[in-house]
N, C-alpha and C positions, 0 to 999 in steps of 0.2 A: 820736251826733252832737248838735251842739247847735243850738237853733233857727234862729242866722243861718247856719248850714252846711247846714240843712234846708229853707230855704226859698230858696239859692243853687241847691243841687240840684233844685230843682223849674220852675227859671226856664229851668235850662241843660237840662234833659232837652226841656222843651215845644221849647225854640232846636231841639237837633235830632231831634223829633219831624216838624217843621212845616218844610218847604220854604220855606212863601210867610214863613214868621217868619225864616226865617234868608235869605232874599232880602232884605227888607227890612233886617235888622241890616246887610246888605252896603252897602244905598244907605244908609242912616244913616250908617254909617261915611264913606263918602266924600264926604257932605256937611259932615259935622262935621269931617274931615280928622285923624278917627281912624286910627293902624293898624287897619290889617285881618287881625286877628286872628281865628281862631275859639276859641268858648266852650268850655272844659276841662270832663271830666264826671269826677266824683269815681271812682274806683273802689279797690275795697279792696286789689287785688294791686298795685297801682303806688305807689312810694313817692313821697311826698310831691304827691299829686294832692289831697288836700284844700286843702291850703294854695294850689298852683296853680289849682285853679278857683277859690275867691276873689279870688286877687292878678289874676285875668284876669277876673271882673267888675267889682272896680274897677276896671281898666284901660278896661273898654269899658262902665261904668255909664251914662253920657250916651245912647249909641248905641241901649244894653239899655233905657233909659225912652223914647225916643222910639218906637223898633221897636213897643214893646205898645202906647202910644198911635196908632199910626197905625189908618187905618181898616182898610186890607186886611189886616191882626191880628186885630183886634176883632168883625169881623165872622164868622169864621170858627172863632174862638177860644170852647167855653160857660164857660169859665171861665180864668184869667188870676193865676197866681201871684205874687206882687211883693216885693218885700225896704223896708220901713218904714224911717226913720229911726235908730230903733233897731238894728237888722239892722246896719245900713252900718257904724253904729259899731261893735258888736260884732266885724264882720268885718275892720274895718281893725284891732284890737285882736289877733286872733289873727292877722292876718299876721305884722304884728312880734313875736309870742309866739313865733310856730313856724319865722322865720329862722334859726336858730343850728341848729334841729334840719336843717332844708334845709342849710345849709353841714357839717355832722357829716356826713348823709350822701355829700354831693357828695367829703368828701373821703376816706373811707370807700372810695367808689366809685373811687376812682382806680387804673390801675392801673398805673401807673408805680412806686407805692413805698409799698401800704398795708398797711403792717409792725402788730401788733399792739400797740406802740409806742405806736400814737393812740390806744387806745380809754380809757386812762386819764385823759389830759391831755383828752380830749375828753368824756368823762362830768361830769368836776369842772368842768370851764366848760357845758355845760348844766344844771348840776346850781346851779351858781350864777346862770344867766338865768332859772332859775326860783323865784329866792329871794321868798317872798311879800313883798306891800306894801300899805299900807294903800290905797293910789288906786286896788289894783286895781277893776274889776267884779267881779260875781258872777260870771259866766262865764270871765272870766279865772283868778280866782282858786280854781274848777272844776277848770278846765284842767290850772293847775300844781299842785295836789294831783294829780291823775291819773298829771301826768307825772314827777313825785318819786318817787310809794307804784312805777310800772312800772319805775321803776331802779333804786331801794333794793334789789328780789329781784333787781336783774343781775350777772353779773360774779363773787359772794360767793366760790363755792368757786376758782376762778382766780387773787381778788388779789393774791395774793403774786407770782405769774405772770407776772401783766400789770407790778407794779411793776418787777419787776426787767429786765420787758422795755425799761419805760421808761428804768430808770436808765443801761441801755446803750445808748439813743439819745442823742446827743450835741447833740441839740437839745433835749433835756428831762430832762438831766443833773440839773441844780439841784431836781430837783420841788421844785416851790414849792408843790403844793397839799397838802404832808406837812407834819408840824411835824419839827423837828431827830432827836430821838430815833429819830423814825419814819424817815428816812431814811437811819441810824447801822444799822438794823437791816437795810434794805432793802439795804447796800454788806456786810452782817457775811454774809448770806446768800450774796450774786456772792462772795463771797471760798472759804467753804467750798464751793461749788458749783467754784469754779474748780479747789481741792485736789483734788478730787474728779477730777475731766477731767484733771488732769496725771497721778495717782496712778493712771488706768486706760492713760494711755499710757504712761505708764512698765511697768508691768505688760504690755503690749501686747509694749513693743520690748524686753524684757527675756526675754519668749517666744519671741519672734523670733529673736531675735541671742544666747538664748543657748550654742547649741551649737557657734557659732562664734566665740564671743569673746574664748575663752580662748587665750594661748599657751603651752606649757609653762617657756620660759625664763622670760617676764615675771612668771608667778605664782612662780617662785623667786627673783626678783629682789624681789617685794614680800614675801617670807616671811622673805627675810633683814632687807628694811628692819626688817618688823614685829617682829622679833627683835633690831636691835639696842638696845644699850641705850646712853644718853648719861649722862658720867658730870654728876653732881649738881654744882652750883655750889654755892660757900660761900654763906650768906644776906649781902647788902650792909650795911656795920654804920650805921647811922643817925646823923644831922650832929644838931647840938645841937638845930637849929631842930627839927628834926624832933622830939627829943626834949620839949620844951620844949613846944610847940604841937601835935603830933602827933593828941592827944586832944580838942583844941578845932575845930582844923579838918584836921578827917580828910577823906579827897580824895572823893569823893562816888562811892556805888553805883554798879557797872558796870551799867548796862540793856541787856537784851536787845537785840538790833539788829531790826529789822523783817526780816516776809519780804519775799520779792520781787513778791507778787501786794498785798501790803500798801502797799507803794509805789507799786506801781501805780496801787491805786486812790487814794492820796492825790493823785497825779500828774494823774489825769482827774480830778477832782471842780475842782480846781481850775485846769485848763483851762479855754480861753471857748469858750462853746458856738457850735456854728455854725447861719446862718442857717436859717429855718425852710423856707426849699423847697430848702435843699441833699441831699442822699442818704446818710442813715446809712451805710449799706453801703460806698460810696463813700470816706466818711472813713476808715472802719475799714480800707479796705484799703490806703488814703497811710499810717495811721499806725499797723500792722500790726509793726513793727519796736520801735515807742514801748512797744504792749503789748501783748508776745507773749503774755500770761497770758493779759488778758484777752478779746485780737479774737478767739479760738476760740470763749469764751463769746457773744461781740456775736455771731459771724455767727449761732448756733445759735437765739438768740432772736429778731433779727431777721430771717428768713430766713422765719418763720410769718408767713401771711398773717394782718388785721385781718376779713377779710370773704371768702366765698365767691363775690363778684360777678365776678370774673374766669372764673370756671370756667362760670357762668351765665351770661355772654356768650356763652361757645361755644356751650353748647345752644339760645341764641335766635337765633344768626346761622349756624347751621350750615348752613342749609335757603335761604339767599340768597348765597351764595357762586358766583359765576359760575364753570363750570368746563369748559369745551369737552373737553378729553382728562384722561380718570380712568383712575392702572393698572387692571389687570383685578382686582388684589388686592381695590384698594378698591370695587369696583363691587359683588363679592361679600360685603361689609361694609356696602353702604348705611345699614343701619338698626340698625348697631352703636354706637350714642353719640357717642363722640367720632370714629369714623372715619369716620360719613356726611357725604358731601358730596353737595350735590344739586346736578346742574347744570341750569343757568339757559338757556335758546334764546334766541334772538337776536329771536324775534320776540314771545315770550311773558317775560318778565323779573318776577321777584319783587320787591320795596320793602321797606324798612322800615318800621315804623309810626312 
């Protein structure tokens, strides 16, 4: 921790140590016609509570200096922890430091659509909020060394992973935090990955289907095609021009033709990408037909969660779930994980924190 986060935590523990201190912050408040907020306590399991109990002492900083100056504090209180000048400004410094990490998380936490998709696009814009600069403080500039050197070892053996998870989100098509080459390799990758996934289906339905696919008429019908022979055409005799010019401009090399996952992906790259709270999955399944290749690959990748925070939901709200009639199944399951549910009486009711 750092000093003005050390000496926040010792203001906000005394607040709720002390009855008559946090009475008092109550009528301060509604003299000053502050919200009536209560004061955030740091704790290391809860994300982003650091940042929160700061941004909630500013908030209620007027309230929190008057409170300790009063008598009925003072008197009661042998000692009295306080946040200096210094401090305040420190602490409004790491508010706005540690914003972008608060919004990564929040979206992280979502569980509507938090595809693995984000953590790349969202590393490279924190990663760039914490580009040093000379105005920083000392403390700030702490900070974001801390929080560069604990990303640099994240993510490493995955990248590959995570890019091409990105490059199948249709909101983050373009990566723009790649240089060219880098993303020439990151689409050469989804291409052979996709060979891959057709070349096992094929294999699949090929096992499947093939002790019935054969007919005996039709495979003598292509045995005679494959047998007959066409007879040879004379070679076509050449016109002057031809003669004449033939060797100057000769008609230019035939080129391979592209495959079909190769169009494909020329085909999305240059597609416009869609709004950023639209629904990957979503798109991919309107435009499912556009590319067969490659929406087998999108759903596979996006389909992985970014975060475990969904599944950790259950286990914190499993236990406040009101539930009057439980089958007899689950009754004999109570304290099996995901199947316990505890039911709640009518008169005795559980909360959230």
């Amino acid at each position: 921790m750092f000093p003005a986060s050390v000496a926040c935590l010792k203001v906000v523990a005394f607040f709720h140590r002390s009855t008559t201190a946090t009475a008092v912050l109550a009528a301060k408040q509604n003299i000053l016609e502050i919200a009536s907020h209560k004061l955030i306590m740091d704790v290391v399991t809860r994300r982003n509570s650091s940042m929160d109990m700061l941004e909630r002492y500013l908030e209620q900083q007027a309230a929190i200096t008057a409170a300790l100056l009063s008598i009925e504090v003072r008197k009661n209180a042998r000692q009295l922890d306080t946040m200096d000048s210094a401090d305040i400004s420190d602490a409004e410094e790491i508010v706005n430091l540690l914003k972008p990490l608060k919004k990564a998380t929040a979206v992280l936490s979502d569980e509507k659509s938090p595809t693995l998709s984000l953590i790349v696009p969202l590393k490279a814009t924190i990663e760039q909020s914490m580009t040093p600069d000379e105005k920083d403080s000392t403390t700030i500039a702490n900070m974001k060394t801390a929080i560069l050197q604990n990303l640099s070892s994240r993510f490493t053996e995955e990248q590959d992973y995570l890019l091409e998870g990105t490059a199948l989100d249709p909101r983050f098509r373009s990566l723009p935090h790649l240089l060219p080459e880098q993303c020439e390799e990151v689409f050469h990758r989804l291409k052979n990955k996709s060979n891959q996934l057709q070349q096992a289906v094929t294999v699949k339905q090929t096992k499947e289907g093939g002790a019935s696919a054969g007919d005996p008429t039709d495979a003598a019908d292509q045995r005679d095609t494959a047998h007959r022979v066409e007879p040879e055409q004379p070679p076509s005799k050449k016109t002057a021009l031809e003669e004449l010019f033939g060797a100057t401009f000769s008609e230019p090399p035939v080129t391979q033709s592209k495959s079909r996952i190769e169009v494909e992906i020329e085909m999305y790259k240059k597609d416009t990408s869609i709004p950023l709270i639209s629904c990957p999955l979503k798109w991919w399944k309107e435009n499912a037909q556009m590319y067969p290749l490659l929406s087998p690959l999108a759903k596979a990748y996006l389909t992985v969660p970014a975060t475990s925070v969904p599944s950790e939901h259950v286990f914190y709200s499993r236990g406040y779930c009101k539930c009057t009639k439980i089958p007899a199944t689950t009754k004999k399951c109570r304290y099996a994980g995901f199947l316990a549910i505890k039911p709640v009486s009518n008169q005795k009711k559980s909360s959230l924190c």
